[in-house]
Backbone as CSV, one residue per row, in Angstrom:
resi,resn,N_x,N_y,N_z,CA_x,CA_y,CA_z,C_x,C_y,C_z
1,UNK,60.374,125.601,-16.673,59.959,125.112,-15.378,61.212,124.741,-14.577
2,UNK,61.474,125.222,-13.556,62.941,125.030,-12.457,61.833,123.821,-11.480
3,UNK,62.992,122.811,-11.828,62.581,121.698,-10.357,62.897,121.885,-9.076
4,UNK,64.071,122.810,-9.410,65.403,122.832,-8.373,65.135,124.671,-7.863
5,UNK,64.714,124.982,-6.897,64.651,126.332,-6.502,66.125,126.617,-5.898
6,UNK,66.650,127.567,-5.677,67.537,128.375,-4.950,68.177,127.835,-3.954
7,UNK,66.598,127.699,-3.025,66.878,127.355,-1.452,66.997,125.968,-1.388
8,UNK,66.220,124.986,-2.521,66.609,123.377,-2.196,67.764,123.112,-2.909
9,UNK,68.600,123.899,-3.802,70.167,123.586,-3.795,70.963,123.766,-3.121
10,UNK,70.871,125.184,-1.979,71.220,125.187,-0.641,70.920,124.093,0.251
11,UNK,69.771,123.528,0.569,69.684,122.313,1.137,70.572,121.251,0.837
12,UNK,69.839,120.755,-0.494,71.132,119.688,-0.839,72.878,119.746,-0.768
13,UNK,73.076,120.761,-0.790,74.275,120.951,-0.680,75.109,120.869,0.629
14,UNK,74.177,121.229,1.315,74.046,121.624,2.812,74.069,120.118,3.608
15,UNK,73.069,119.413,3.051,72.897,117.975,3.566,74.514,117.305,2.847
16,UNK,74.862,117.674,1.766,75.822,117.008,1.164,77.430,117.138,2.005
17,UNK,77.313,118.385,2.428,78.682,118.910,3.124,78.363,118.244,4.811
18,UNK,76.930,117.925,5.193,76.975,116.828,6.351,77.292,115.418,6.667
19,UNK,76.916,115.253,5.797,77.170,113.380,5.360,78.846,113.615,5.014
20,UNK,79.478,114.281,4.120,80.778,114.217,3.814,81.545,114.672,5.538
21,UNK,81.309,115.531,6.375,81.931,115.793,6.982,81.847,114.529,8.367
22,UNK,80.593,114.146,8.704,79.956,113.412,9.413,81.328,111.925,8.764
23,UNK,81.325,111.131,7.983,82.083,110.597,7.418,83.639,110.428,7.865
24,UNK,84.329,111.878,7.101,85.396,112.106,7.665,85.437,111.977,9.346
25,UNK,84.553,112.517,10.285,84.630,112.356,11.270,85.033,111.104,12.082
26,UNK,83.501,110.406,11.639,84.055,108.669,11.871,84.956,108.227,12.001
27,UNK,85.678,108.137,10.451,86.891,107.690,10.200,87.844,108.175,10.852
28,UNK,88.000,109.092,11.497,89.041,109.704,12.363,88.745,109.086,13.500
29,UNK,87.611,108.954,13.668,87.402,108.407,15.465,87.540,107.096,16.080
30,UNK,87.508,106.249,14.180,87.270,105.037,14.388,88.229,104.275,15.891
31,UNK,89.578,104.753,15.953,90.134,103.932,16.533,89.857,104.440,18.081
32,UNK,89.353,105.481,18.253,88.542,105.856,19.965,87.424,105.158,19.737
33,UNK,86.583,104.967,18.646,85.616,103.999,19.192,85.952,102.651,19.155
34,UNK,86.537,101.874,18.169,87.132,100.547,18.494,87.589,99.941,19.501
35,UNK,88.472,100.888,20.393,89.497,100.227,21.016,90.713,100.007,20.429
36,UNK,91.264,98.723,20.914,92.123,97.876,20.500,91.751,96.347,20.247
37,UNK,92.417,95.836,18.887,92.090,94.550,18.684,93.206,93.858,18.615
38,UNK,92.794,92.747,18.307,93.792,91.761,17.710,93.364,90.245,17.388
39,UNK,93.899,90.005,16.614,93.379,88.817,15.942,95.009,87.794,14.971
40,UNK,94.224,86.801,15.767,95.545,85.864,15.868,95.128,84.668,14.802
41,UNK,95.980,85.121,13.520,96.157,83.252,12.435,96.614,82.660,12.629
42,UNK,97.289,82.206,13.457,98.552,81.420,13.689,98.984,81.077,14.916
43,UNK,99.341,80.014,15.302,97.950,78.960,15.529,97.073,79.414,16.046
44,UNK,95.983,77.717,15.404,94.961,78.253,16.220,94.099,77.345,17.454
45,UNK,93.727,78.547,18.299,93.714,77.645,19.815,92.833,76.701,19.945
46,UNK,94.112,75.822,20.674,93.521,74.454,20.921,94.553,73.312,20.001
47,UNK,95.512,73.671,19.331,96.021,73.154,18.403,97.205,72.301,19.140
48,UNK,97.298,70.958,18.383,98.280,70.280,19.313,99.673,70.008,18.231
49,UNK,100.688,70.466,18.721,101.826,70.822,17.875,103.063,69.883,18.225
50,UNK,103.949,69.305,17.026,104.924,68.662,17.392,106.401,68.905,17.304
51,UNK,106.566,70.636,17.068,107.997,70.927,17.288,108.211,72.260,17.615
52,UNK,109.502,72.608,17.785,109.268,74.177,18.394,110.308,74.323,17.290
53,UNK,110.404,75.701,17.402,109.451,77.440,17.880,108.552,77.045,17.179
54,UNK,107.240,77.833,17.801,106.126,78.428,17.091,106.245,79.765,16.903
55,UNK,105.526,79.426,15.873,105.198,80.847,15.058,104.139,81.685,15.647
56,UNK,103.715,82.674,16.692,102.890,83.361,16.843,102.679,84.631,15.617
57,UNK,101.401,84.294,14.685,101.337,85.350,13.847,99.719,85.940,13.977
58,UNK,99.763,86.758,13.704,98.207,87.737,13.595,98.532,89.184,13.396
59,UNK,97.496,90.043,13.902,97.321,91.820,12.681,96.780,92.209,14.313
60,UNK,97.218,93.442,14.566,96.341,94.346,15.391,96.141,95.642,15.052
61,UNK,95.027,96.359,14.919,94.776,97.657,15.152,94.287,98.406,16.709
62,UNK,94.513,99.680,15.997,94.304,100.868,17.323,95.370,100.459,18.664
63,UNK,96.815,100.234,18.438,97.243,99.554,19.917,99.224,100.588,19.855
64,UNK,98.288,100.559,20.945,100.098,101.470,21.259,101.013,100.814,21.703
65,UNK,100.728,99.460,22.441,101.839,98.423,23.125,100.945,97.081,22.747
66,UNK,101.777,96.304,22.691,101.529,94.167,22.455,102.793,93.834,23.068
67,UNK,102.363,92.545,24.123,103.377,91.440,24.382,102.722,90.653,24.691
68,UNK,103.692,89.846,23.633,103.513,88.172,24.205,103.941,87.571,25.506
69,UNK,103.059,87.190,26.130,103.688,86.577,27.928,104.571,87.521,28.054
70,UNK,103.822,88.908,28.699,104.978,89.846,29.352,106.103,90.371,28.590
71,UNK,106.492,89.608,27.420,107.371,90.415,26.555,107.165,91.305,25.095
72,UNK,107.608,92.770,25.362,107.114,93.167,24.299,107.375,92.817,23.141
73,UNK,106.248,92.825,21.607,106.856,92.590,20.558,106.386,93.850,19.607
74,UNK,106.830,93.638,18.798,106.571,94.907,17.532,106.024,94.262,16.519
75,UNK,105.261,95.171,15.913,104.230,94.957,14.550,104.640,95.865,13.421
76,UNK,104.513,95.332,12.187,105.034,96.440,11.009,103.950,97.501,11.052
77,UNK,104.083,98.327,9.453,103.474,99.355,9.384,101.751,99.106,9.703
78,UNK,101.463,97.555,8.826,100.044,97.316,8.767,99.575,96.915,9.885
79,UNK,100.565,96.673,10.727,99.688,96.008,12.220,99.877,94.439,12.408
80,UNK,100.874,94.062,11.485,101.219,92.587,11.529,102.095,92.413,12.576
81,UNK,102.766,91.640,12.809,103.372,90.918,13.974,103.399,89.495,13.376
82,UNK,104.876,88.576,13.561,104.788,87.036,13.881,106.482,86.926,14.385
83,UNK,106.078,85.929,15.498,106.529,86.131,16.682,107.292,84.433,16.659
84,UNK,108.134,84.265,17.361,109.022,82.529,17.187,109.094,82.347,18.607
85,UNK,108.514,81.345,19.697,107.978,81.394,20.703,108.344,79.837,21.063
86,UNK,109.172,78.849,22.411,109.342,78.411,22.462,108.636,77.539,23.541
87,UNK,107.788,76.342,23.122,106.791,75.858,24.293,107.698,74.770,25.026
88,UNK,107.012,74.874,26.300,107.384,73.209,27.027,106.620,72.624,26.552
89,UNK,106.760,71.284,26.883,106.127,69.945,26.331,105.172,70.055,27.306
90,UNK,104.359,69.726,26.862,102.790,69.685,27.278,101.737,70.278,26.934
91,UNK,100.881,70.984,28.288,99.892,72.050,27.929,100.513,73.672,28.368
92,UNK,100.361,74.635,27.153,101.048,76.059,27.281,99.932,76.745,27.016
93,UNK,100.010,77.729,28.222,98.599,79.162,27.936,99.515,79.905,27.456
94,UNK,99.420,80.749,26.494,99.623,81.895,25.892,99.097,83.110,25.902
95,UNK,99.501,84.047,26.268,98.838,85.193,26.314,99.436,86.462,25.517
96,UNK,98.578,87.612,24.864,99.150,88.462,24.017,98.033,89.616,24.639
97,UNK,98.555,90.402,25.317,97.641,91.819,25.466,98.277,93.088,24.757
98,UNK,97.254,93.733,24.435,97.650,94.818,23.810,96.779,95.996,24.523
99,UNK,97.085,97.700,23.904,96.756,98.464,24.673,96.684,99.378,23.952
100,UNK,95.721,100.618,23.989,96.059,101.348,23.050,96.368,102.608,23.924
101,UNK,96.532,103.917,23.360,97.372,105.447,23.903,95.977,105.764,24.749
102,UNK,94.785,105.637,24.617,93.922,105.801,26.039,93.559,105.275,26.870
103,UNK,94.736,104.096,27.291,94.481,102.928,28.382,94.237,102.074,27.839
104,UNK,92.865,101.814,27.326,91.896,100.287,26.880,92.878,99.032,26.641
105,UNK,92.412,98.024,27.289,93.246,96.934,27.017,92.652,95.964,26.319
106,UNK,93.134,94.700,26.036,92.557,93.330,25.739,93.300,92.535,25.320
107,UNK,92.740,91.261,25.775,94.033,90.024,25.835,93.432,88.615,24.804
108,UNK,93.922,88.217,24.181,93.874,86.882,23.573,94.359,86.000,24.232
109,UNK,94.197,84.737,24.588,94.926,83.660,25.080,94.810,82.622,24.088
110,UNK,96.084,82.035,24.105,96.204,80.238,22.795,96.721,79.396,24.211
111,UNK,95.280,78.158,23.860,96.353,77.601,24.537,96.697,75.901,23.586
112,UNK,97.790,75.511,23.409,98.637,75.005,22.921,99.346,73.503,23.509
113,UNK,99.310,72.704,23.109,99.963,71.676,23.450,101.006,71.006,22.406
114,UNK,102.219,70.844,22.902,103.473,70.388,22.359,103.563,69.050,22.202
115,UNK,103.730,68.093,21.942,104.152,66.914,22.028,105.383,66.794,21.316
116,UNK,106.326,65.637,21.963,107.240,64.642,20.982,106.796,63.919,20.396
117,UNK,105.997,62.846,20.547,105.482,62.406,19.343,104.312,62.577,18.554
118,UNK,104.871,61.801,17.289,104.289,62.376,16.134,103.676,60.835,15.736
119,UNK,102.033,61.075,15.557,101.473,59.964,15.377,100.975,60.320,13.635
120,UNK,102.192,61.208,13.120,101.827,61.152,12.068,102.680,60.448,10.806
121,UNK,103.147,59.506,11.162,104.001,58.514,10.229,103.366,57.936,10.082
C-alpha cells in the first residue's frame, strides 16, 4: 500500500522549496522592511548624573550613518557604538539619528541632567 503517490511528493516538495525560499527571502529583506533602529543602554533617559564624560552606549541595525548631536560616530562590526560625550551642568537633550542607504531616518533623544553635587555621601 503507497501512502505517498508520485504527485503528493511533488507537492510536498514543492511546498518545501516555498517555505525554504520564501524564508531566505525575508531574511534578505529584513533590513528594507525594518528600517533603521537603535537602541540606547547607556544611560538611561531621564537619568541624573554627577560627572563627565558620559558614556553614550547602545547597538543599531539597518543604518548607513549615526551622529550624536550632529557629529558623526562609528559602530563596530555588530552595530555597537559607545561614545564619551561631555554635558553642561544642568539639563542636556541629546540626540542620536541614524539613517539607513534608502533615506529612512530615526532619532532617539536622552535627556540628562549633570549635577556637581553629589548627595550621595
Amino acid at each position: 500500500m503507497h501512502y505517498f503517490s508520485k504527485k503528493n511528493i511533488i507537492i510536498l516538495i514543492s511546498i518545501a522549496i516555498f517555505i525554504s525560499i520564501s524564508g531566505y527571502v525575508y531574511s534578505q529583506s529584513e533590513e528594507l522592511i525594518n528600517g533603521p533602529q537603535i537602541e540606547i543602554s547607556s544611560p538611561v533617559d531621564g537619568t541624573l548624573l554627577y560627572k563627565n564624560p558620559v558614556y553614550i552606549e547602545g547597538v543599531v541595525k539597518n543604518v548607513a550613518h549615526i551622529s550624536l548631536d550632529s557629529r558623526a560616530i562609528f559602530v563596530d562590526k555588530k552595530g555597537a557604538f559607545k561614545e564619551p560625550l561631555l554635558l553642561q551642568e544642568g539639563y542636556n537633550i541629546i540626540e542620536i539619528k541614524a539613517e539607513d542607504k534608502f533615506g529612512r531616518k530615526i532619532k532617539k533623544v536622552l535627556k540628562l541632567t549633570l549635577t556637581e553635587e553629589n548627595n550621595n555621601n
